[in-house]
N, C-alpha and C positions, 0 to 999 in steps of 0.2 A: 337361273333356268334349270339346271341338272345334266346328269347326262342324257337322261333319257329324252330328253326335250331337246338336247341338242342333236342327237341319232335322231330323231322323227323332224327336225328341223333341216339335217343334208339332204335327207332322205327328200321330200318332199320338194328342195333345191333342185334335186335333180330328175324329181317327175316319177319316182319312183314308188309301187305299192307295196307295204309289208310285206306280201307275198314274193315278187320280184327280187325284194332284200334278199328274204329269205334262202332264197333259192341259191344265190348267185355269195350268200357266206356260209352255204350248208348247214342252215337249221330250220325250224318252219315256223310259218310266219304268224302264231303263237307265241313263240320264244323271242319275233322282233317284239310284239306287242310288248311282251313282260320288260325286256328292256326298255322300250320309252314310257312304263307306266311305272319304272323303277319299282317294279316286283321285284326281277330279277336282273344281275349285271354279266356282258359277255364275260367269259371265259379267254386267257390268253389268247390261245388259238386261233379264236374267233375273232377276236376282237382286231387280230393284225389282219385278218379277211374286211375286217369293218374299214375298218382308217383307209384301204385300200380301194374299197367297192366306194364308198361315199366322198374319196378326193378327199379326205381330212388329215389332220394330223393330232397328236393326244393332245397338244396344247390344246386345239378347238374343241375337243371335247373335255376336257377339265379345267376349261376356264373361268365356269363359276365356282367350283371348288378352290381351284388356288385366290381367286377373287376373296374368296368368305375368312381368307387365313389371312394373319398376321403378316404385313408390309414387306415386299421383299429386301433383303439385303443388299448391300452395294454387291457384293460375291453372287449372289442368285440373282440380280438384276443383271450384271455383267456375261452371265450365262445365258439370260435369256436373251439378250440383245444379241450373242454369238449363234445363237441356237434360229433365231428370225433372219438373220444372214444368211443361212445356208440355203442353196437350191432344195430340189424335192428330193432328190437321191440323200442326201446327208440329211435330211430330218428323218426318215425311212430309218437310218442306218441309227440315227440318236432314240430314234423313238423306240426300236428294236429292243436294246440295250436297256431304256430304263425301263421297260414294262417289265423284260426279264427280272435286271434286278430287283423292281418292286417286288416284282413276286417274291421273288426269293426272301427278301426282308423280311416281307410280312406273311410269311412262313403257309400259303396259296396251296394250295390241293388241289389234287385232280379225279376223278372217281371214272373206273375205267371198267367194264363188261370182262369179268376174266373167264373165258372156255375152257371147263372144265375136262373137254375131250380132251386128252393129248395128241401132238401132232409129231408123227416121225420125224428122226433127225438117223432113220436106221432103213430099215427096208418097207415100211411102210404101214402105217396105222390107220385103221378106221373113222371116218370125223360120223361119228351118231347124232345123238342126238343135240349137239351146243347146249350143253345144258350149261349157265353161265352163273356166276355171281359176281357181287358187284367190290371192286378193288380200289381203296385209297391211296394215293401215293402221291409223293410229295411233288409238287409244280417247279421245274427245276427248267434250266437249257437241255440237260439232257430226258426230261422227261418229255417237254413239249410238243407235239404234232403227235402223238402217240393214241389210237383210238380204240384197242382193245388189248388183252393179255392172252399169252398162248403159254402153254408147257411143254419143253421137248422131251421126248425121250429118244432114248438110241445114241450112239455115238459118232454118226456119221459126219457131224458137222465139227469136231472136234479139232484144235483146240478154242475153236470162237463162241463156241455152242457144248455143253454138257449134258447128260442125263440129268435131267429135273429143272434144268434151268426156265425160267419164266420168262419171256421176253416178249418186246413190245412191239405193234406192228402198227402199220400205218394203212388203214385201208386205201386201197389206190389199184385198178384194174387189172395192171401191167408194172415190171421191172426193168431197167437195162440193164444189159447184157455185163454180167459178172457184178451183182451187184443179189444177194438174198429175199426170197422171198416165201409166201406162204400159199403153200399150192394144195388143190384140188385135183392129184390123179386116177381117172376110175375108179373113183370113190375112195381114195386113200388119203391122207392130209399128209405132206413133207413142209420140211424148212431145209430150201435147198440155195444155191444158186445157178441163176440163170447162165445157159452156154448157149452156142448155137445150135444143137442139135437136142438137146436133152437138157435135162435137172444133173447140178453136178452137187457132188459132196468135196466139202472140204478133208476130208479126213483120207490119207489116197489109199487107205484098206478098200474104201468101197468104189466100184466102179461108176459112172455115167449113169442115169436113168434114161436113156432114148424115148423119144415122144414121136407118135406113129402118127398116121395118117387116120387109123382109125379108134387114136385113144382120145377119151375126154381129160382135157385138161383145161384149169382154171386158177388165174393168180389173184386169189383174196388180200394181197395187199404188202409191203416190203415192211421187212424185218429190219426195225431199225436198231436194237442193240440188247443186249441182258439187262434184265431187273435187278438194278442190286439192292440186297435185302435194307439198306437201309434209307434208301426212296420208297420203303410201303412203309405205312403207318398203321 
């Protein structure tokens, strides 16, 4: 059957339209089509939103692939009879595990939008005009959930954060509280962490940023760690 046939097989289980997929694994429902018409296959990221929205587990979806391969072994039979034991939490937790490592193995890529503006990590930079290009880098645990690239400058965030460094953010609304992220203040871009009263720097040269009552401010998404150069390709 494939995967694609099996994704439009849950899907349909549970009453559900491309679009609705879509929605509900953040991509549009275009990109479900291409996956159940094996154009295209999810991406990590996606794909553990998939297993999740559709009640599945990757055995159900790669079961006619392992079906098509050579007889399992007493060893990998033994695994799989250990692996159908488990409640839902522990297939979750197994499934997690081997998509990472596949990836990893089979040496996965990820293409990421990198913002060419820089974003203060000092007193404050300008975000113009996003002018972007597009960033390779390698599909790892720690690259995962990661959805665009940023550049700091300044040395406010010091020593977590340097002048030049690229780092990866996670687009998402909002941060808790002492926990970095990628801000929009009147018009200025930081990578700061969240306090309660203001934007803080790591670096204690530099003071608090206090947020007024009548400043614009906006958190484009958490700062989940540095690029290191040899996760780009």
């Amino acid at each position: 059957m494939g995967i694609g046939l099996r994704i439009r097989e849950a899907r349909e289980k549970l009453g559900l339209t491309q679009k609705e997929l879509g929605r509900r694994i953040g991509v549009t429902p275009s990109a479900v089509a291409n996956y159940e018409n094996g154009i295209s296959h999810p991406k990590e990221p996606v794909l553990y939103r998939l297993l999740k929205v559709l009640e599945v587990d990757a055995n159900y979806l790669y079961q006619d692939i392992s079906a098509a391969r050579a007889p399992l072994s007493p060893a990998e039979r033994a695994h799989l009879d250990r692996y159908r034991a488990l409640d839902r939490y522990g297939r979750d937790l197994v499934d997690t595990v081997l998509l990472k490592e596949h990836a990893r193995a089979a040496g996965a890529t990820l293409t990421l939008p990198f913002f060419q503006d820089k974003v203060s990590a000092g007193l404050g930079n300008f975000v113009g005009n996003n002018t972007t290009e597009q960033l390779s880098i390698r599909l790892l645990p720690e690259t995962s959930g990661s959805d665009y690239v940023v550049q700091v400058t300044g040395d406010s965030m010091e020593p977590e954060f340097r002048d030049g460094d690229l780092v990866l953010v996670h687009s998402q609304p909002e941060v808790d509280l002492g926990e970095v992220g990628l801000w929009i203040l009147n018009g200025d871009g930081y990578i700061k962490q969240r306090g309660r009263e203001g934007l803080l720097s790591l670096n204690p040269r530099y003071a608090p940023i206090p947020i007024g009552k009548e400043d614009s401010v906006q958190c484009c998404g958490k700062v989940l760690r540095r690029l290191k150069q040899e996760w780009v390709l």
